[in-house]
Structure formats: structure tokens, C-alpha cells
C-alpha positions as CSV (number, residue, x, y, z in Angstrom):
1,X,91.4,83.0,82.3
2,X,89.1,85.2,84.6
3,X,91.5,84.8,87.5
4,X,94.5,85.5,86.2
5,X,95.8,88.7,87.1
6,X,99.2,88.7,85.4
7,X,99.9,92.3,84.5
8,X,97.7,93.8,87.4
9,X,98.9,95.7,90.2
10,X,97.6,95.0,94.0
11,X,97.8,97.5,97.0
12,X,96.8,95.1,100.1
13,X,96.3,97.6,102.8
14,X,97.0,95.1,105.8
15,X,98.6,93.2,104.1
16,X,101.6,92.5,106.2
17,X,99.9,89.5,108.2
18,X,96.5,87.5,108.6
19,X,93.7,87.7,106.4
20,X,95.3,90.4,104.3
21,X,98.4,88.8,104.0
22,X,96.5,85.2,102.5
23,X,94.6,87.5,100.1
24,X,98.0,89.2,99.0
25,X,99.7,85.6,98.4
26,X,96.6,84.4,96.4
27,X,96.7,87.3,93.7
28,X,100.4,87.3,93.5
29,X,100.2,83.4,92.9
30,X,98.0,84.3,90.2
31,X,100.2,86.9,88.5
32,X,99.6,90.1,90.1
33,X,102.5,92.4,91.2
34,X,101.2,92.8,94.6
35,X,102.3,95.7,97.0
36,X,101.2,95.9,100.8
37,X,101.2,98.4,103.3
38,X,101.6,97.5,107.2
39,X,102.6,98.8,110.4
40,X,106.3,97.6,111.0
41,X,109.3,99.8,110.2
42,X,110.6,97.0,107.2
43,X,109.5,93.8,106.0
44,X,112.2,92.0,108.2
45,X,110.3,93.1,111.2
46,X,107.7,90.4,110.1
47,X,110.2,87.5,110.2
48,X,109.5,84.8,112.2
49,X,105.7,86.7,113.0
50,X,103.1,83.9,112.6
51,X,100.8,84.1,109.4
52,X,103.2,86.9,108.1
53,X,105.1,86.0,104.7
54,X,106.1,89.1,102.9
55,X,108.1,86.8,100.2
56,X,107.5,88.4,96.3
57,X,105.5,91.3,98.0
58,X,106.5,95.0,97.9
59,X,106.5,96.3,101.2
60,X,105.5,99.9,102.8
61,X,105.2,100.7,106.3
62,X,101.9,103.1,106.7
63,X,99.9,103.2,109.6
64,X,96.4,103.6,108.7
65,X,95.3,105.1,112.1
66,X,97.1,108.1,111.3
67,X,96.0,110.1,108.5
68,X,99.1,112.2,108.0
69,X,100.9,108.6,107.0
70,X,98.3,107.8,104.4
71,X,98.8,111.1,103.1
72,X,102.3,110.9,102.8
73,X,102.6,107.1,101.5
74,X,104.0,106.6,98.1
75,X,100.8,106.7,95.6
76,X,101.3,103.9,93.7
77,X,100.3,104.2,90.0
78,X,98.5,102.6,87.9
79,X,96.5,100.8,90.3
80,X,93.6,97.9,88.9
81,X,92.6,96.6,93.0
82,X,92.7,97.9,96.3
83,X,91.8,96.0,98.8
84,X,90.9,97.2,102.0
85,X,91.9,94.6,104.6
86,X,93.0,96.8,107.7
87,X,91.8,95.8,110.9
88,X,92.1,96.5,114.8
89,X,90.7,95.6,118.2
90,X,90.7,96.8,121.5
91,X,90.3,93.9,124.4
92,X,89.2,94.0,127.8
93,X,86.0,96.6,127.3
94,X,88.7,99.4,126.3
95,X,86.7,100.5,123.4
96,X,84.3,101.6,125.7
97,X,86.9,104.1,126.5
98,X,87.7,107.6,124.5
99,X,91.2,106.3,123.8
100,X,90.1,103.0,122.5
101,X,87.0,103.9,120.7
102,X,89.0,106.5,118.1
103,X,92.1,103.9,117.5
104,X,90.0,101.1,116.3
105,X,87.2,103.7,114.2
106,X,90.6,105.6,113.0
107,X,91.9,102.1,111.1
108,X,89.1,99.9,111.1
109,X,86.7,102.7,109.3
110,X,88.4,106.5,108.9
111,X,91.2,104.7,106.8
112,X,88.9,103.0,104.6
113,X,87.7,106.6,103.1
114,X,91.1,107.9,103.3
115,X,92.8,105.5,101.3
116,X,90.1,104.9,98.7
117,X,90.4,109.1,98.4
118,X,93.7,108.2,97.7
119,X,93.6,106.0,95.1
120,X,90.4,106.9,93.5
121,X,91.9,109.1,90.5
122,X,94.1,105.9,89.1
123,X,92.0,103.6,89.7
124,X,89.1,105.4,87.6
125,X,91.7,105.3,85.1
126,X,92.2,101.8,84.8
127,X,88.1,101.1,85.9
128,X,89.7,99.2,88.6
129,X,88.0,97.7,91.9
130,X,87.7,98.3,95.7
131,X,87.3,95.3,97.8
132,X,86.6,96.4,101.3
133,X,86.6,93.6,104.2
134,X,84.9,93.9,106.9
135,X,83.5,91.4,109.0
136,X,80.1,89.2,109.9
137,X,80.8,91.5,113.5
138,X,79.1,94.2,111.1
139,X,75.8,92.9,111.3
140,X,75.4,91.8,114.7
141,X,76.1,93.2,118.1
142,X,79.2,92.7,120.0
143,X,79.0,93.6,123.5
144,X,82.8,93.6,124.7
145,X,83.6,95.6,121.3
146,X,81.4,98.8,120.2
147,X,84.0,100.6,118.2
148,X,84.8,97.1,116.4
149,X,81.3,96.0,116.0
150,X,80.3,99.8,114.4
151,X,83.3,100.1,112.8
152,X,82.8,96.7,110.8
153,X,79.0,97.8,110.0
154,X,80.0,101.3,108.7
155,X,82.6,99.4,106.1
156,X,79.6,97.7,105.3
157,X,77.6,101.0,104.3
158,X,80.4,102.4,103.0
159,X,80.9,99.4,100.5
160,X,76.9,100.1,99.3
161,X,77.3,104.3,99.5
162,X,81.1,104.4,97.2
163,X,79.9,101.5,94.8
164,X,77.0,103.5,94.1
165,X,79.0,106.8,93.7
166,X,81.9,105.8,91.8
167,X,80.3,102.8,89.4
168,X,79.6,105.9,86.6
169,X,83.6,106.5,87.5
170,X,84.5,103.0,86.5
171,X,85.4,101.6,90.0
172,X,83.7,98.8,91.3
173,X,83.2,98.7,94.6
174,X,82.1,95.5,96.8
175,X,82.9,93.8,100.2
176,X,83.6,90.9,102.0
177,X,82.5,89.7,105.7
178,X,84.9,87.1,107.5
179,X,83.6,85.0,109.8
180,X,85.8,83.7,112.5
181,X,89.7,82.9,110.8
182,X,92.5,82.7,112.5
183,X,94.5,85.1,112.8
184,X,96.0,87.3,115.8
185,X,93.3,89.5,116.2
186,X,91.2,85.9,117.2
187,X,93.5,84.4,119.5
188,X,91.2,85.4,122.2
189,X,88.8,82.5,120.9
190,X,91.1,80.3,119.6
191,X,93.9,79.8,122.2
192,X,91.3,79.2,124.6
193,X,89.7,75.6,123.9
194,X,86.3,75.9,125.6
195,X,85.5,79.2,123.6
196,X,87.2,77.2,120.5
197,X,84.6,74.4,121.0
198,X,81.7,76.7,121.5
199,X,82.3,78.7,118.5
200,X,82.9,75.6,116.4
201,X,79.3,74.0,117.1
202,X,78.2,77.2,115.8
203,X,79.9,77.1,112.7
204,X,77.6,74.7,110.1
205,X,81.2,73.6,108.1
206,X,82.5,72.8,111.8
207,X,85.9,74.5,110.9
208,X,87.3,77.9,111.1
209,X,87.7,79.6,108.4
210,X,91.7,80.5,106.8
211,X,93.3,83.5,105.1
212,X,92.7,81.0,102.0
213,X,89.1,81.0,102.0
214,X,89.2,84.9,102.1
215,X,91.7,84.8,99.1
216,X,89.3,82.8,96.8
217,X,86.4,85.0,97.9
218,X,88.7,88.6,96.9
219,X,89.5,86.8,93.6
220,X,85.7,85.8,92.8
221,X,85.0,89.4,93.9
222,X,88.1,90.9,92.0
223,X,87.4,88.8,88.8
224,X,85.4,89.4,85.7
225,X,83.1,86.7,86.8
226,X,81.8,89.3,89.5
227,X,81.5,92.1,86.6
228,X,78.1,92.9,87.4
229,X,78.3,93.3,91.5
230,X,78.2,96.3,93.1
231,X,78.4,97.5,96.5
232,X,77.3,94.3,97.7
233,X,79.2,92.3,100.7
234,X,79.9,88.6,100.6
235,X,79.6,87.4,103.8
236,X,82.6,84.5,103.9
237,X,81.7,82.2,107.3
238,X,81.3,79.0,107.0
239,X,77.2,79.2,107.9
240,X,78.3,80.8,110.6
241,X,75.6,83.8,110.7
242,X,72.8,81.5,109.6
């Protein structure tokens, strides 16, 4: 079947919660042995921690903003998929701010080259595939978050720039754009009901999107049936950026 992945192995960077964690859960339901990497000493840390369920996944604590961690993680091998699902935002105009600027372009974008650098050797080896997600934020402005907004469209170029690169390597690289999910990093939307209702009407579907939706899209993406895409992002919201 072209979504089975039994006999795969998974690296979810951010995979500890959210989007990430939804995406890990769908390939290990399908058979992968699925490792993710987050930013919590131990998995127990995550107990109780809403849309967090580490259960059948291997756990590492690396923190992504920090290059000497990614450096020194364990480099897991053979690797088929990495996918790239690290995210961070700074609230109330601080990425307009030195401090809050580097944080979020240090995960959200640095990382992304990092731990692809990592992993490129093995998975050349095993012509294996990069799935980096950034978000529909990466094509529009976003005036209370610069660093997020160009962090999110540099994933973006880097998706087109390595899948061009590293196809003659055997690594297929592509992308996906959320929309609006929800997860922590959106509670600043949805926990406040008039900005719920106003970015509903704007959502064609009429729904948010779920860490589900993002884990059929990464296993479209991740599956033979996508064996001739490259560098391309899937933009995954609802109608949202119609």
C-alpha cells in the first residue's frame, strides 16, 4: 500500500506537541518507528500538556534554537523522512526586538538547514524525503510578527532551493503551509471568540483546521503517490488563502 510505512524510520523535529506531534501519531499508526525531538528535559514533562501524546514515540530532548544541541543530538541512522515541523512565536510586537527577532529565525528557519545538514548523508542513502512545514504566514504579511512571517517564507524557499539541490542525491524535498490549526502557538486566536469568529468567516470549510489534516497531507507528501514532486509546498487551509 503506498501509505504504509511499516519498516520506515521517522525523525519529527517538533514533534513533542501540536501539529508535529498529529503528524508523528499518523505515520506511526501506519507502521513507522517514529522518533521526535522537543524541548522538554523527558517525555514525562509532556504529561498532562494539551495536544502532547508521546505514547509509542522515541523521545529526545534538542532544542533547535541552539545549534550546539543539534550538533550534539544522537544522529539517528538509517533515516527514510525528516520532517521539519519546528515552530516558534514571539507575541506582543517582540519580534520587532533584537532578542525576539533571532529566537524565532534561530528555530523557525536556522534549524531547518541545520538539521537537514544533519541528516543529509543517511538519508541520501536510503533516497529518503524532507518535508518542511511552514505556514500560509509565508506568503503574506504579518504585521505583529516579522521574524515569524519571514521566517515561514524562507522555509518556503528553502523547500524550492534543497529540492532542487539534493533531487540528483536521492532526497526529495517538499513542504507544507498550515493554515490556522489549533494548537498553542494559536491560542491567541482561538481563546478569544470574536477573533475566533472573524477568522472562521474567512475560512471557505468554516472550520479550523487539526493536527489530523496536516498528518494526511505529510503522508500524501511522504508517499510514493507524491514520487514525482519536488520542492513544491502544499498549502493545507481550508480555502483559507483564497
Amino acid at each position: 500500500m503506498d501509505l504504509d510505512f511499516t519498516g520506515k524510520t521517522v525523525l519529527v523535529v517538533g514533534g513533542s506537541s501540536g501539529i508535529g506531534n498529529g503528524i508523528a501519531h499518523g505515520f506511526r499508526a501506519r507502521g513507522a518507528d517514529v522518533h521526535v525531538w522537543g524541548t522538554r528535559a523527558t517525555a514525562m514533562d509532556y504529561e498532562g500538556s494539551e495536544g502532547s501524546d508521546l505514547t509509542g514515540l522515541a523521545y529526545a530532548k534538542v532544542d533547535v534554537g541552539v545549534r550546539a544541541e543539534i550538533a550534539a543530538a544522537e544522529a539517528i541512522a538509517p533515516l527514510d523522512l525528516l520532517i521539519l515541523c519546528q515552530g516558534t512565536v514571539q507575541y506582543r510586537r517582540a519580534e520587532f526586538e533584537p532578542e525576539g527577532w533571532d529566537r524565532v529565525m534561530a528555530v523557525n528557519l536556522d534549524s531547518l538547514m541545520d538539521c537537514a545538514r544533519k541528516f543529509r548523508a543517511t538519508l541520501s542513502d536510503r533516497k529518503g524525503v524532507i518535508i518542511i512545514v511552514s505556514s500560509i504566514s509565508g506568503y503574506t504579511s504579518n504585521r505583529g510578527n516579522p521574524a515569524y512571517a519571514a521566517s515561514k517564507a524562507g522555509a518556503i524557499s528553502l523547500t524550492k532551493t534543497l529540492g532542487e539541490a539534493w533531487a540528483r542525491e536521492g532526497i526529495r524535498v517538499v513542504g507544507l503551509a498550515p493554515g490556522l490549526v489549533d494548537t498553542k502557538l494559536t491560542k491567541v486566536t482561538t481563546e478569544h471568540p470574536e477573533r475566533l469568529e472573524g477568522a472562521l468567516r474567512s475560512i471557505p470549510l468554516g472550520r479550523m483546521g487539526s493536527p489530523a489534516d496536516m498528518a494526511g497531507a505529510a503522508l500524501l507528501l511522504a508517499s510514493p503517490l507524491a514520487a514525482y514532486v519536488v520542492g513544491h509546498t502544499l498549502i493545507v487551509d481550508g480555502g483559507l488563502s483564497l
